[in-house]
C-alpha positions in Angstrom: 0.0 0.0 0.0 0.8 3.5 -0.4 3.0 5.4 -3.1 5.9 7.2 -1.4 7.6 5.5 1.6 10.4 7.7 1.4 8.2 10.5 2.3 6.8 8.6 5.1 10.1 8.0 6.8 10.3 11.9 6.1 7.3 12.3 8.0 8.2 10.1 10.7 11.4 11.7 11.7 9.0 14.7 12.5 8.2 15.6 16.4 5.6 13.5 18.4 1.9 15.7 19.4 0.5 15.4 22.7 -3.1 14.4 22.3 -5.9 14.4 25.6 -8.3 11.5 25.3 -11.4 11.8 27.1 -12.7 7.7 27.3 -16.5 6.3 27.1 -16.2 6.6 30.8 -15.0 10.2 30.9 -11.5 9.2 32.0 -8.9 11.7 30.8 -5.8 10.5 29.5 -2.7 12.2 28.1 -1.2 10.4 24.9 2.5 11.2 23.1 1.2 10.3 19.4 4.4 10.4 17.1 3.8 10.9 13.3 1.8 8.3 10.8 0.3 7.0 13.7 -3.5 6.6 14.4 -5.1 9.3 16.9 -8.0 8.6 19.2 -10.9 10.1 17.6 -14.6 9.7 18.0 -14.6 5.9 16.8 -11.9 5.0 19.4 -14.1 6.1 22.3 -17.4 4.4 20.2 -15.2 1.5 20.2 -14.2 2.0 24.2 -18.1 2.6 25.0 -19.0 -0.9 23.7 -16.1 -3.2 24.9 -16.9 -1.4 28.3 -20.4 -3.2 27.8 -18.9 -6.9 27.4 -21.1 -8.9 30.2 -18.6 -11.1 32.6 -15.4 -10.3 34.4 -12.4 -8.6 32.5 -10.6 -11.4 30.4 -8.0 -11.8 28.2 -8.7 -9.4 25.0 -6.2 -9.6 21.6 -6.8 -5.8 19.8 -5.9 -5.5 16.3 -4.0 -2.2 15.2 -3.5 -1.2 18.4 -2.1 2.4 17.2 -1.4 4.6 20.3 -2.2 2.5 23.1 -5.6 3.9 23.7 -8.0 1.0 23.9 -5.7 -1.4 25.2 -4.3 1.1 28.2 -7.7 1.4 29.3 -9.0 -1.9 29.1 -5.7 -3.0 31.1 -6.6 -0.7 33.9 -10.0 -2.3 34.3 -8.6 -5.8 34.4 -8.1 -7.0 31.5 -5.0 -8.9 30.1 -4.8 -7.1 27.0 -2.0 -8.2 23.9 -2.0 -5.6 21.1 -0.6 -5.5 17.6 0.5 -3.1 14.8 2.5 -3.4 12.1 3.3 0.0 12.6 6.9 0.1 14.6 6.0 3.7 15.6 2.8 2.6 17.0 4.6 -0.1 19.0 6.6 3.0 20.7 4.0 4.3 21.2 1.1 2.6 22.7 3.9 1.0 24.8 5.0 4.5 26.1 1.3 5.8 26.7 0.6 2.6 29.2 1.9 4.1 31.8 2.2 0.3 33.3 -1.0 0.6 35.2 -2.4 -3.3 34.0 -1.0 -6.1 32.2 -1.0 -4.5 28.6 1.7 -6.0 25.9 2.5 -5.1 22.1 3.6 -7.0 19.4 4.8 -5.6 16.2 2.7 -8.1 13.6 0.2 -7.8 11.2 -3.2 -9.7 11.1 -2.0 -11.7 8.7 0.9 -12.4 10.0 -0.5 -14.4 12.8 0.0 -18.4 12.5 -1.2 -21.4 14.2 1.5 -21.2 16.9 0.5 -17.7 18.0 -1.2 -17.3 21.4 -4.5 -18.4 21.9 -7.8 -18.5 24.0 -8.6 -15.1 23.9 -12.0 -13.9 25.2 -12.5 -10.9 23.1 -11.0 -10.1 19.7 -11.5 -6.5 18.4 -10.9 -4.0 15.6 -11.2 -1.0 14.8 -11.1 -1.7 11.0 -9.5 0.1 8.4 -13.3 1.3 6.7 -12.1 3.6 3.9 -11.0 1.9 0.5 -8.0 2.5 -0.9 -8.0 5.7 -2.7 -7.7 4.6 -6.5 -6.5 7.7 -7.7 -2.7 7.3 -6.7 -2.4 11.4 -6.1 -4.4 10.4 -3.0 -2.6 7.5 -1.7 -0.8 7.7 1.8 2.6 6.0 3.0 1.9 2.6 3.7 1.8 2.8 7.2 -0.8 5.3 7.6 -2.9 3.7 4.7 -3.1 0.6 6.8 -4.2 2.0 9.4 -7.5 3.6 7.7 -7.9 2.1 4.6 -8.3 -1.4 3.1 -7.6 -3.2 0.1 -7.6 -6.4 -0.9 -9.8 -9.1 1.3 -12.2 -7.4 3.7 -11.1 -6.3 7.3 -14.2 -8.8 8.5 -13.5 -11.8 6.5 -9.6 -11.6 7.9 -10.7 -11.0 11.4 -13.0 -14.6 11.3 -10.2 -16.2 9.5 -8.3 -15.2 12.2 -11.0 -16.7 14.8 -11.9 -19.6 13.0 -8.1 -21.0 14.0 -8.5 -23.9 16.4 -8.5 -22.7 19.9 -8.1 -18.8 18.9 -11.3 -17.9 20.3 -12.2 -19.4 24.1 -15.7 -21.0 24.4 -18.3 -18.5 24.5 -15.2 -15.8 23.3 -16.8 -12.9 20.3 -15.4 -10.7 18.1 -16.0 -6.5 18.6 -15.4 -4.6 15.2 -15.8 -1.1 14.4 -16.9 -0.7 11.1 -18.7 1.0 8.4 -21.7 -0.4 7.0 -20.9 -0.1 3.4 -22.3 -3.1 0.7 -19.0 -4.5 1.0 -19.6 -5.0 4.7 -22.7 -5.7 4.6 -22.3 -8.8 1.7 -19.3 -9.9 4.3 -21.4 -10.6 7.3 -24.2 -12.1 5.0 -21.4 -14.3 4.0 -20.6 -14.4 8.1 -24.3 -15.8 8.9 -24.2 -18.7 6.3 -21.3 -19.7 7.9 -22.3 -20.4 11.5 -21.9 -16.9 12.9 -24.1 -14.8 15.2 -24.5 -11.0 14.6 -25.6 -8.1 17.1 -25.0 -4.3 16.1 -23.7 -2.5 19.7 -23.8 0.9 18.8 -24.1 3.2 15.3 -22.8 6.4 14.7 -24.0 9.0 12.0 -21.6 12.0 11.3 -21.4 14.3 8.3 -22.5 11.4 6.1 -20.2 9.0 7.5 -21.8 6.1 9.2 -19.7 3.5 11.4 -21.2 0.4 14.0 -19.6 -1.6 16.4 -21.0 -5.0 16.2 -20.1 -8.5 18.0 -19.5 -11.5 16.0 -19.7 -15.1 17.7 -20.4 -18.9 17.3 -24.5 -18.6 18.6 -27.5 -21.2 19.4 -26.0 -24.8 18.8 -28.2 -26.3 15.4 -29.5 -29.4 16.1 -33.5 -28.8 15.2 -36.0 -31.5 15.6 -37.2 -32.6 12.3 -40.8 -33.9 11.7 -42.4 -35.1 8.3 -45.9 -34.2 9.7 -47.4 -32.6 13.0 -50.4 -30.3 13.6 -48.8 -27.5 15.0 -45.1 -27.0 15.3 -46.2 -24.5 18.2 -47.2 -27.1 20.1 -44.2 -29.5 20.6 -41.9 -27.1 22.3 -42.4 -26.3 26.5 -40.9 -24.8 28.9 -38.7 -27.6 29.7 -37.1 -26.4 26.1 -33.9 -24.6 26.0 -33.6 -21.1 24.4 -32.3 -21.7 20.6 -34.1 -25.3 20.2 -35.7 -25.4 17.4 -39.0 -27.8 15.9 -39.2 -28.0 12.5 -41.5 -29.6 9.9 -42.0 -30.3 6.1 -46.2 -30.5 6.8 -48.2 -28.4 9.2 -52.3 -29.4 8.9 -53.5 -27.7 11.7 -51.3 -24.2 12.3 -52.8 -21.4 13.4 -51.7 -17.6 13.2 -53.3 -14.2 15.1 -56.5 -14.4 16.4 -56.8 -18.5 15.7 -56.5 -17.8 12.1 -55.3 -20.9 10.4 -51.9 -21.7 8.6 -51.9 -25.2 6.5 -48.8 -25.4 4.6 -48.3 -26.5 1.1 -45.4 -28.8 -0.2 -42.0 -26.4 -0.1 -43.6 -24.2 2.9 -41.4 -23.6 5.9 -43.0 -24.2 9.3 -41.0 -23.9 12.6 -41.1 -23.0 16.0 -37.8 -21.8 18.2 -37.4 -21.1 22.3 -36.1 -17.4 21.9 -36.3 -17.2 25.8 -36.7 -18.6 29.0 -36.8 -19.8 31.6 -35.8 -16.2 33.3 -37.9 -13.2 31.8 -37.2 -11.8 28.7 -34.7 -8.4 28.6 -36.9 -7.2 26.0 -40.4 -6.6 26.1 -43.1 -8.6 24.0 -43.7 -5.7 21.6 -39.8 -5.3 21.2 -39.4 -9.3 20.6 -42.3 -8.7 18.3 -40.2 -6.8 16.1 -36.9 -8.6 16.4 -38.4 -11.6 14.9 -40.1 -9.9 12.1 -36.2 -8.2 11.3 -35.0 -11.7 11.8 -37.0 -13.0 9.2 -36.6 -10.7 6.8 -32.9 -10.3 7.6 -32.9 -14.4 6.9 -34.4 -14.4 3.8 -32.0 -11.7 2.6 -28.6 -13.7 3.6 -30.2 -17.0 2.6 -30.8 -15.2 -1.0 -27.2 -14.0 -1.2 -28.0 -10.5 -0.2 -26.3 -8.4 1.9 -27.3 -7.8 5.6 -28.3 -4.6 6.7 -27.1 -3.5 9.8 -27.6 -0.2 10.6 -29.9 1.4 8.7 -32.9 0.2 6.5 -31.8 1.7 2.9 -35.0 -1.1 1.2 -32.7 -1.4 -2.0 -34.7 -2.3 -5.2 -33.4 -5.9 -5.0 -34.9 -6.8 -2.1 -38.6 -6.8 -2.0 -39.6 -7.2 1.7 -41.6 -5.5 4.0 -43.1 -5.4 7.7 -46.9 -5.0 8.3 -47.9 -4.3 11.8 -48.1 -6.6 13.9 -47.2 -9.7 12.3 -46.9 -10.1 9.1 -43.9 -10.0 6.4 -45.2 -9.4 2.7 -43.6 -9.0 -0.6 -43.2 -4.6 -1.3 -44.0 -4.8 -5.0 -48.0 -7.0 -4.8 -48.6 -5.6 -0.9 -49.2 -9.4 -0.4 -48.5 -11.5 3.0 -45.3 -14.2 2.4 -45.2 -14.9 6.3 -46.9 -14.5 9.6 -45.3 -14.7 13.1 -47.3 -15.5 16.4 -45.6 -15.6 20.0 -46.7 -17.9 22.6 -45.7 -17.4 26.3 -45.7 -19.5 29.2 -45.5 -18.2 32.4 -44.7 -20.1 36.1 -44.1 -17.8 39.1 -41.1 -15.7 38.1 -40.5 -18.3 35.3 -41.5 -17.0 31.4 -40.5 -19.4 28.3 -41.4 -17.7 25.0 -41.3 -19.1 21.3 -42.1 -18.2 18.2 -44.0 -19.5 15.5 -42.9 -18.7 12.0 -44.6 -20.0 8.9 -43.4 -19.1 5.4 -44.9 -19.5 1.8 -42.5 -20.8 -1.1 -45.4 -20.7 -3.5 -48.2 -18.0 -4.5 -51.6 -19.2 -3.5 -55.1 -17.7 -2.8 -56.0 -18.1 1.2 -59.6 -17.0 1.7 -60.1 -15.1 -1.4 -56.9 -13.4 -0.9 -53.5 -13.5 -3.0 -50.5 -14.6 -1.0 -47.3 -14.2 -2.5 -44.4 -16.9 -2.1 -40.5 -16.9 -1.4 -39.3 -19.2 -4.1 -41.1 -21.3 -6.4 -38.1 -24.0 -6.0 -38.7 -23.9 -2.1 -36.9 -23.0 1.0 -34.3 -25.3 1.8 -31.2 -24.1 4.1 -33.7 -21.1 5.0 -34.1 -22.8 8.4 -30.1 -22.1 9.4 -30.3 -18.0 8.5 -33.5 -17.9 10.4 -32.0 -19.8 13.3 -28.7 -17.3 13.3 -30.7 -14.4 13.0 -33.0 -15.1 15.9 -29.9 -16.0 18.0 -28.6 -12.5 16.8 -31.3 -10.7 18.3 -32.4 -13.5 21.3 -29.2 -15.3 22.6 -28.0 -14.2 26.1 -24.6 -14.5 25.4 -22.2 -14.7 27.7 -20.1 -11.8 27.2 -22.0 -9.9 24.0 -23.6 -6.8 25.3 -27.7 -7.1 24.7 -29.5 -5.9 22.5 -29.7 -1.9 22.6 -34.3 -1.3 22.5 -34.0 2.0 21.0 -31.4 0.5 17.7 -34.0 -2.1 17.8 -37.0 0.0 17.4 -35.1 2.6 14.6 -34.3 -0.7 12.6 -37.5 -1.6 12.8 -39.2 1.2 12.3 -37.2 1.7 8.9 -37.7 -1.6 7.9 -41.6 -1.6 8.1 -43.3 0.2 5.3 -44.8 3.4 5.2 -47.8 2.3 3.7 -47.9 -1.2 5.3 -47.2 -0.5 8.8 -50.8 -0.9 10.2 -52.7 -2.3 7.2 -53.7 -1.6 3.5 -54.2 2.3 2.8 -52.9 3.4 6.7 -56.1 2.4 8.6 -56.8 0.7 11.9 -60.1 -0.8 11.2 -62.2 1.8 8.8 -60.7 5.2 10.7 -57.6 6.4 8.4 -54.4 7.1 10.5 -51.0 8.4 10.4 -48.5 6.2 12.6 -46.6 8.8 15.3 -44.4 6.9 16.8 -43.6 3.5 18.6 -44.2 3.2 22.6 -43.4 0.7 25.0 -46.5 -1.4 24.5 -47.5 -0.8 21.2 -47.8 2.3 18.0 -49.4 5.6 18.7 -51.7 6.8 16.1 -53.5 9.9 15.4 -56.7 10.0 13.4 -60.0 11.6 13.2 -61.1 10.6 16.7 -57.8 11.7 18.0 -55.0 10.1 19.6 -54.7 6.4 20.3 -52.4 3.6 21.0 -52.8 0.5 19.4 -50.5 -3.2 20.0 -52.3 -5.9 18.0 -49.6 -8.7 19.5 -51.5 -11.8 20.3 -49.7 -13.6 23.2 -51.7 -16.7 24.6 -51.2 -17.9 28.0 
């Protein structure tokens, strides 16, 4: 990388800057930064702010690029054993000058890479804060190669070399994730579609928006175990699962003849149809609240049949690009953009013992168009579903799995990725009315969608839970 490393030695032979950061935590920290190396700016302390959220006691933590020291000197003061690398040599001076030897904080000069089968192992935590800008391809803009590398990329994505990297035997300790700060571009976003057909678990921790820059930190990990239960025919796949059932089992069945969907409608699928039924929680309560489960699942169906179509996965923001044609209709119900038709419904069912509350969740999906009671319902894929069933289960483990060190979900991401993913015009029903009284949607509350029409204000839930 870069065009003109004689100028960066130039450059490097120039005076170090003092820099103040001011961490997640509000912790003030004085930093000697010498030249072509990377200064903490806002993502460092986005990054800080979510590793700070990492459930269980401080661990052992491997940070990529380490750069000036910042994240690893402050995750060794709260505990953690912390190994950094760069394969920056300035960076190495410095991040080892700025620790101040207050925790057990090493460096390493190596590059990604660079790191082979008998490097160290069993970390809890690896992280990143990727290089998110491509390579300039106008060579007037290029930068010495050590800066480049330090904010730019080139070459195979920061993401698929960071679960390389994991996927070595023993790299990552049970129940260990990965934290990356990136940017959400369609290159990132086709990577962690690519991540999800291969096993992995996705959870966006935090999302930034500044002068048309956007960057997330997400957490990557190995989630719910697959090993569904398979049935050739059953009633209802809703009723086969209890509370006895762990969270992430799954039920799942090529014929369904006696489903039902919201208010007892019923749901008989037709050959190529996907019916299934997952534990997303229990036996202690939920974190989130019904309506906000409510709208996980409908993401994590829609979200499923974008990866399992080869599409990229939306993380951040809901752009609805022209390729992908689906939708959310409140409360329960994903349909196809284009015909305003249903493709798949969603019903919760909760148990509840003393301070005990197992919930899972239906989900029935059509391959096929078909008329159901006079109405057109459009389908998925003429040539049916199969391998659907493994994106749906690492989406709902995305949004549902208490992990033991991924932060949980954040309610308020949840309800601005939902709300961008649900229609305008399909939100609450065909031409925005809640039974005969035209509405405009306001805004989503705790329990369910305020409304404001004619007759005033109202709030409205329409999620069926059965007891």
């Amino acid at each position: 990388m870069g065009i003109d490393p004689e100028r960066e030695v130039e450059i490097s032979r120039e005076a170090s800057s003092e820099e103040i950061w001011i961490d997640s935590m509000g912790g003030k920290r004085d930093f000697l930064i010498p030249p072509t190396v990377y200064r903490p700016r806002e993502d460092t302390t986005m990054l800080h702010r979510s590793l700070c959220k990492i459930k269980g006691n401080p661990g052992r933590l491997l940070e990529i690029g380490t750069g000036s020291g910042a994240i690893g000197t402050s995750m060794a003061e709260i505990g953690w054993d912390v190994c950094g690398i760069d394969i920056n040599p300035l960076a190495i001076v410095s991040a080892r000058g700025n620790h101040k030897n207050q925790g057990k904080f090493r460096t390493i000069e190596l590059g990604i890479e660079e790191i082979g089968d008998d490097f160290e192992k069993s970390w809890d935590v690896i992280t990143w804060n990727t290089p998110y800008l491509e390579v300039p391809k106008d060579v007037e803009k290029r930068l010495g190669p050590l800066e480049e590398a330090a904010l730019s990329w080139e070459g195979e994505h920061p993401i698929r070399k960071l679960i390389e990297l994991a996927n070595k035997p023993g790299m990552l300790r049970e129940n260990g994730c990965i934290i990356a700060l990136i940017s959400p571009s369609k290159e990132t976003n086709d990577e962690l579609s690519k991540a999800i057909s291969e096993g992995w678990s996705i959870r966006t921790i935090d999302t930034r928006s500044q002068g048309g820059e956007r960057t997330a930190v997400i957490a990557l990990w190995k989630g719910w175990r697959w090993n569904p239960i398979k049935e050739k025919t059953v009633a209802s796949t809703m009723t086969l699962l209890n509370k006895e059932s762990q969270q992430g089992e799954c039920i799942i069945s090529e014929e369904q003849t006696a489903g039902y969907g919201r208010n007892n409608s019923t749901w008989n699928s037709q050959k190529g149809d996907f019916t299934g039924t997952w534990k997303i929680s229990g036996p202690t309560p939920p974190i989130l609240d019904i309506q906000s489960i409510h709208m996980a699942v409908s993401l994590a169906v829609i979200n499923a049949i974008s990866t399992w179509k080869g599409k990229g996965l939306e993380i951040s923001t809901w752009t609805n690009p022209k390729y992908f044609d689906y939708s959310i209709k409140w409360p329960n119900d994903i349909i196809c953009f284009s015909s305003k038709t249903k493709v798949a419904g969603i019903l919760l069912h909760a148990e509840s013992k003393g301070e005990e509350v197992s919930i899972s969740c239906g989900i029935g999906i059509n391959s096929k168009p078909r008329i159901v009671e006079g109405e057109m319902r459009q389908g998925v894929s003429d040539t049916g579903l199969e391998g659907l069933e493994t994106h749906l289960h690492r989406h709902l483990s995305s949004w549902f799995e208490n992990h033991k060190r991924v932060p949980d979900v954040d309610k308020k991401f949840l309800q601005r990725r939902w709300w961008n993913a649900a229609s305008d015009s399909q939100i609450i029903g065909k031409q925005r009315k809640h039974y005969d009284d035209l509405c405009v949607v306001s805004k989503i509350t705790d329990s369910g969608l305020e409304i404001y029409s004619k007759s005033g204000k109202k709030e409205i839930t329409g999620i069926e839970i059965h007891d």
